[in-house]
C-alpha positions as CSV (number, residue, x, y, z in Angstrom):
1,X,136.9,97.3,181.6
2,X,139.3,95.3,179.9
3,X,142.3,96.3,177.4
4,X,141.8,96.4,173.6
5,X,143.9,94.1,172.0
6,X,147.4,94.3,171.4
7,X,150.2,92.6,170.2
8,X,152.9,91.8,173.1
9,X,156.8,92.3,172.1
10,X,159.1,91.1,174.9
11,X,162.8,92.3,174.0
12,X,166.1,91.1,175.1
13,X,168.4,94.0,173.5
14,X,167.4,98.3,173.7
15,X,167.8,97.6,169.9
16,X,164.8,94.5,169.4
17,X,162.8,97.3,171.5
18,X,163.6,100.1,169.6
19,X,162.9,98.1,166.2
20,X,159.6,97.2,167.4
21,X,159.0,100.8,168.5
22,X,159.6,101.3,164.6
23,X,157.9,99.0,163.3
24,X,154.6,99.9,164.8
25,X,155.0,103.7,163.9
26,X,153.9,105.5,166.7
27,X,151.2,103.1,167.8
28,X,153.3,101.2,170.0
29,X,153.9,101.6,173.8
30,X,156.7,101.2,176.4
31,X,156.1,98.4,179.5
32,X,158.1,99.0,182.5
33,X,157.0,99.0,186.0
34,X,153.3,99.4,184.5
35,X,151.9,101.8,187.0
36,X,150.9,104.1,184.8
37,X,150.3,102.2,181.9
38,X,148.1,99.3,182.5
39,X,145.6,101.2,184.1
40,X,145.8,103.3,181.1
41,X,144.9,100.8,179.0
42,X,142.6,99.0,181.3
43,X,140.7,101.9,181.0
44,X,141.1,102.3,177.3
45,X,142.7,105.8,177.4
46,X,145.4,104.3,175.3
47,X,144.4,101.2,172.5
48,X,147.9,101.0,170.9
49,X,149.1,98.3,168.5
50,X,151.6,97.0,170.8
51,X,153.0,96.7,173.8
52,X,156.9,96.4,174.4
53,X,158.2,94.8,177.8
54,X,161.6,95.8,178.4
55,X,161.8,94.2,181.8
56,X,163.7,91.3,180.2
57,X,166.7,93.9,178.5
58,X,170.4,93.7,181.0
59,X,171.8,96.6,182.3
60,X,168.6,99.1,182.6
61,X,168.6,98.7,186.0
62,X,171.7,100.4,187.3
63,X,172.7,103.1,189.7
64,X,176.1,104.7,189.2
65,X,176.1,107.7,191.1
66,X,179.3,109.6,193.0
67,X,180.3,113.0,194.2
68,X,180.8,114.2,189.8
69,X,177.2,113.1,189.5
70,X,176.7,109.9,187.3
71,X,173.4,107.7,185.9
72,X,170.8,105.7,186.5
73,X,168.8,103.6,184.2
74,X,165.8,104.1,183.3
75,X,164.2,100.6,184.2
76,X,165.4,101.2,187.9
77,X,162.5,100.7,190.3
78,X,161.5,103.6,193.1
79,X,162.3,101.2,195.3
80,X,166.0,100.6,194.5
81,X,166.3,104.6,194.5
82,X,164.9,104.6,197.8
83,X,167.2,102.0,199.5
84,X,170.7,103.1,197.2
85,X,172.8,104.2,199.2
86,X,174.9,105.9,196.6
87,X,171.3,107.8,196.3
88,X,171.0,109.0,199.7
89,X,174.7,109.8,199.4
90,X,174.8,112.5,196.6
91,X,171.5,113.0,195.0
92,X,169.4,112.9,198.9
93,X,166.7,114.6,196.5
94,X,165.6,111.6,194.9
95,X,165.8,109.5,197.9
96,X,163.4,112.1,199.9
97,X,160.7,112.5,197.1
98,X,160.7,108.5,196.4
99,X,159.1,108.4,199.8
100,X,156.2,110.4,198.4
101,X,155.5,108.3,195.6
102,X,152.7,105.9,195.7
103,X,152.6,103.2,198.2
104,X,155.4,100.2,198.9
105,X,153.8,98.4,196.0
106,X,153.9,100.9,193.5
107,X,157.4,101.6,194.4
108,X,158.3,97.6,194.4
109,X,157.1,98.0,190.2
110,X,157.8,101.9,189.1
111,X,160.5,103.1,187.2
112,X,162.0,106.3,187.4
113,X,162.1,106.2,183.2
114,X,158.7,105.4,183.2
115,X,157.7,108.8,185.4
116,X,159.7,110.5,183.2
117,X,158.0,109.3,179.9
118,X,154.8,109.3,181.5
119,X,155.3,113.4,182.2
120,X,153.0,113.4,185.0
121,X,152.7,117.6,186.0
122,X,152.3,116.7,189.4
123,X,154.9,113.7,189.2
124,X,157.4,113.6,191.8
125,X,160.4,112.1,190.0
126,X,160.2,114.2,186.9
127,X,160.1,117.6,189.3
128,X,163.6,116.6,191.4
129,X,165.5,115.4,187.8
130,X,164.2,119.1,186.5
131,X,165.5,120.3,190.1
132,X,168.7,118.4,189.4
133,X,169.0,119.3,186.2
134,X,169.6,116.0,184.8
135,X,169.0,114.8,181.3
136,X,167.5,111.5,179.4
137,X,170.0,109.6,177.1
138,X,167.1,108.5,174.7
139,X,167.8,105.6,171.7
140,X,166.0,104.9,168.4
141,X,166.9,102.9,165.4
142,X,168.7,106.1,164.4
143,X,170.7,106.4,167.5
144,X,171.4,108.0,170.9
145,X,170.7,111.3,171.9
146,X,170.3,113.2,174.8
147,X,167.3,115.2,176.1
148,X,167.6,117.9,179.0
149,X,164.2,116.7,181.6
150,X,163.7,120.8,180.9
151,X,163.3,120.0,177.1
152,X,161.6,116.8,177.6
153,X,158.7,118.0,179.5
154,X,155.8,119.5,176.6
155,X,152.6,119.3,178.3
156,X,150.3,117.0,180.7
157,X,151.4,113.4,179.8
158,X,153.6,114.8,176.9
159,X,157.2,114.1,175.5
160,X,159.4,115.5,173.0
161,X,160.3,111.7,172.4
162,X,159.5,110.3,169.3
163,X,157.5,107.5,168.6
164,X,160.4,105.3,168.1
165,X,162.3,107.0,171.2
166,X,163.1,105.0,174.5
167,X,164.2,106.3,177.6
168,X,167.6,104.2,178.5
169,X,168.8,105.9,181.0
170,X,168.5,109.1,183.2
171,X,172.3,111.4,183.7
172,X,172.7,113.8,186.2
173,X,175.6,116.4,186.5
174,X,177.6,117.5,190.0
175,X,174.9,117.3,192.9
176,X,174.2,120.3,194.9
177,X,175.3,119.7,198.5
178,X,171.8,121.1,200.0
179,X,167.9,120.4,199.2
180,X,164.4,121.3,200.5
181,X,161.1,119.5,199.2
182,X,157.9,120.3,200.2
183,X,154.5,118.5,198.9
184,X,151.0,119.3,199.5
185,X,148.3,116.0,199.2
186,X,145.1,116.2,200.5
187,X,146.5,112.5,202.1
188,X,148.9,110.6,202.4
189,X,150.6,109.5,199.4
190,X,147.6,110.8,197.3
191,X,148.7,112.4,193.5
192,X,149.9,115.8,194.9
193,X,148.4,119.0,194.7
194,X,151.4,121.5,194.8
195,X,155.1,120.4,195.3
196,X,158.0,122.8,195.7
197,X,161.8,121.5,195.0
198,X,165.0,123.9,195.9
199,X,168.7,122.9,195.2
200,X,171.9,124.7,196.1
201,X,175.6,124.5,197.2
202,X,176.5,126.5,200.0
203,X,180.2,128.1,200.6
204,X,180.3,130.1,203.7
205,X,177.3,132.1,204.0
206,X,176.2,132.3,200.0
207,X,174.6,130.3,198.0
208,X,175.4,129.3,194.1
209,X,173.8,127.2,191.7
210,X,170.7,127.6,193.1
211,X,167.4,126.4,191.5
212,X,163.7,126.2,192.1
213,X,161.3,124.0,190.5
214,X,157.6,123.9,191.5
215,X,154.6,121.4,190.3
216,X,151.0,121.7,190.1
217,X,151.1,125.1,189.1
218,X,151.6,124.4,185.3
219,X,151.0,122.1,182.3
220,X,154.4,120.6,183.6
221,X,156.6,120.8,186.5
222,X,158.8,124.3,186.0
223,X,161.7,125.6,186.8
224,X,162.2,129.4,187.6
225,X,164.9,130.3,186.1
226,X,164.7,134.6,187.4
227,X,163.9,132.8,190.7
228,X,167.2,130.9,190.8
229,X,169.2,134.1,189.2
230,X,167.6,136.3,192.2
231,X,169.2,134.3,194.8
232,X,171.9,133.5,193.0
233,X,175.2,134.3,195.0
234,X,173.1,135.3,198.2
235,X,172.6,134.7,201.3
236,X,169.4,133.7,200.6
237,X,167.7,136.4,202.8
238,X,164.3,137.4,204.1
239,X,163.9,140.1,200.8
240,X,165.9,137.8,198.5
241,X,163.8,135.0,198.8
242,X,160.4,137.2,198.7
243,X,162.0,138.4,195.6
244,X,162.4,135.6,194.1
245,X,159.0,134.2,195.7
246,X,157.4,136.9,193.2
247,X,159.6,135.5,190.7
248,X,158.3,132.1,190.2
249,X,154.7,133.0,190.9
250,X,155.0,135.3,187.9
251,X,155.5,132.1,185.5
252,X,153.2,129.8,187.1
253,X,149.7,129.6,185.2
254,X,147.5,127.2,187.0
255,X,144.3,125.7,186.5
256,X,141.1,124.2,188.6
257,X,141.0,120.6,188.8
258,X,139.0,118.4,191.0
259,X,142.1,118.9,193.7
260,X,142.2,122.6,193.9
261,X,141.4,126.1,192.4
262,X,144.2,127.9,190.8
263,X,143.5,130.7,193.4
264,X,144.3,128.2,196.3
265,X,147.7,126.6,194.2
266,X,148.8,130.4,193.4
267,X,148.6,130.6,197.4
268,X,150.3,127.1,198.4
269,X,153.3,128.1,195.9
270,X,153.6,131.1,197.9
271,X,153.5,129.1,201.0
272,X,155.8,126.1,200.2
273,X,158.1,128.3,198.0
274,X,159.0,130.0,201.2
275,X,159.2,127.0,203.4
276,X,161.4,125.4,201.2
277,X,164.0,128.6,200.7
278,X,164.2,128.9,204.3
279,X,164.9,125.3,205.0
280,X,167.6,125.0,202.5
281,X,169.0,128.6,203.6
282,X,168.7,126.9,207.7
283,X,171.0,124.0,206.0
284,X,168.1,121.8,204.1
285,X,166.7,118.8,204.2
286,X,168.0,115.2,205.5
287,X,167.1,112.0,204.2
């Protein structure tokens, strides 16, 4: 099967893109990397009026990232991520899960804007920028504004952007000096089942800031806030983390899907939850 037609807008500025966004009321749709949406439309899950290519628009392709945190745009490819090493530097996060995405080809031509407006629940980039805590600077033909991911995420493959909304580019606050990341795929670089992302500074033997996202286990990726506040200030302990264990799996609500029951996912978050405290209390992950 073959696309429905559509007009094709190719942009030079974020404000042509934007316009054209408008003009087309909601029925237009954003072209970046194209992973997600040409199949889409391929398979005629989406028959908008147009299609905008930003690909040709300067400057949304940029990593600025330092010890205070800093930006990257929104048309930056997986690939870019994976090799910065400004990345691997300060947000190591983003470099570990970009390994997980797809396969070299898709990370050659995805975007981590794209992921982000695609809303994926099981999406790797959208869990480690809720992780992060980062936030979306988002413009429109009535200007910028800017979106926490936490606020962003509504439901399977749903914004709170509006129709005339574009993702620009992606901001993330002072990086916590330790992560953990754990996915389950039933192979290798399959769509994942369950993933589990933990964040925290340490200073001597407590942890602050800490933060706990999971996804697969909900409409979207979530974070636990009562998780985060449990550990909070600890040493991250045996009955600390099974605390806070309890915690998340008390606001997960999962579902069956062709992958796994919600029994099973209920069990893996358990699992990986636990996996992923310890490692980041043992002195987390490396990239």
């Amino acid at each position: 099967m073959k696309a429905a037609p559509f007009a094709y807008v190719r942009p030079t500025t974020v404000a042509e893109a934007v316009a054209a966004l408008a003009e087309h009321e909601g029925m237009a749709r954003v072209l970046a990397g194209g992973q997600s949406l040409v199949p889409m439309l391929n398979m005629r899950l989406m028959r908008p009026s147009a299609v905008v290519d930003v690909n040709r628009i300067p400057g949304l392709d940029t990593i600025a990232i330092g010890p205070e945190g800093g930006t990257i745009g929104a048309l930056t490819r997986y690939s870019a991520i994976e090799a910065s090493p400004e990345v691997a530097a300060h947000l190591p996060l983003l470099t570990a899960v970009t390994r997980h995405i797809g396969d070299r080809q898709v990370r050659n031509r995805g975007t981590i804007g794209g992921s982000l407006a695609q809303a994926d629940p099981v999406g790797e980039m959208p869990l480690a920028c809720l992780a992060l805590g980062a936030a979306v600077t988002v413009e429109s033909v009535s200007g910028t504004r800017e979106v926490p991911v936490s606020e962003l995420l509504i439901g399977p493959y749903w914004t709170s952007l509006e129709p005339d909304e574009m993702i620009v580019a992606i901001r993330f606050p002072t990086p916590p000096t330790l992560f953990a990341f754990s996915e389950v795929t039933r192979r290798h670089n399959d769509f994942a089942v369950l993933a589990v992302a933990a964040t925290a500074t340490r200073t001597g033997d407590t942890f602050t800031g800490v933060r706990l996202a999971a996804s697969g286990v909900e409409a979207t990726a979530i974070l636990a806030t009562e998780a985060g506040a449990v550990l909070e200030g600890t040493p991250l302990t045996d009955s600390a983390i099974a605390d806070a264990i309890e915690a998340v799996v008390d606001v997960a609500d999962p579902s069956d899907d062709v992958r796994a029951t919600a029994e099973y996912r209920v069990h893996l978050l358990r699992v990986h939850a636990r996996r992923a405290l310890e490692r980041l209390r043992d002195g987390g992950d490396r990239v």
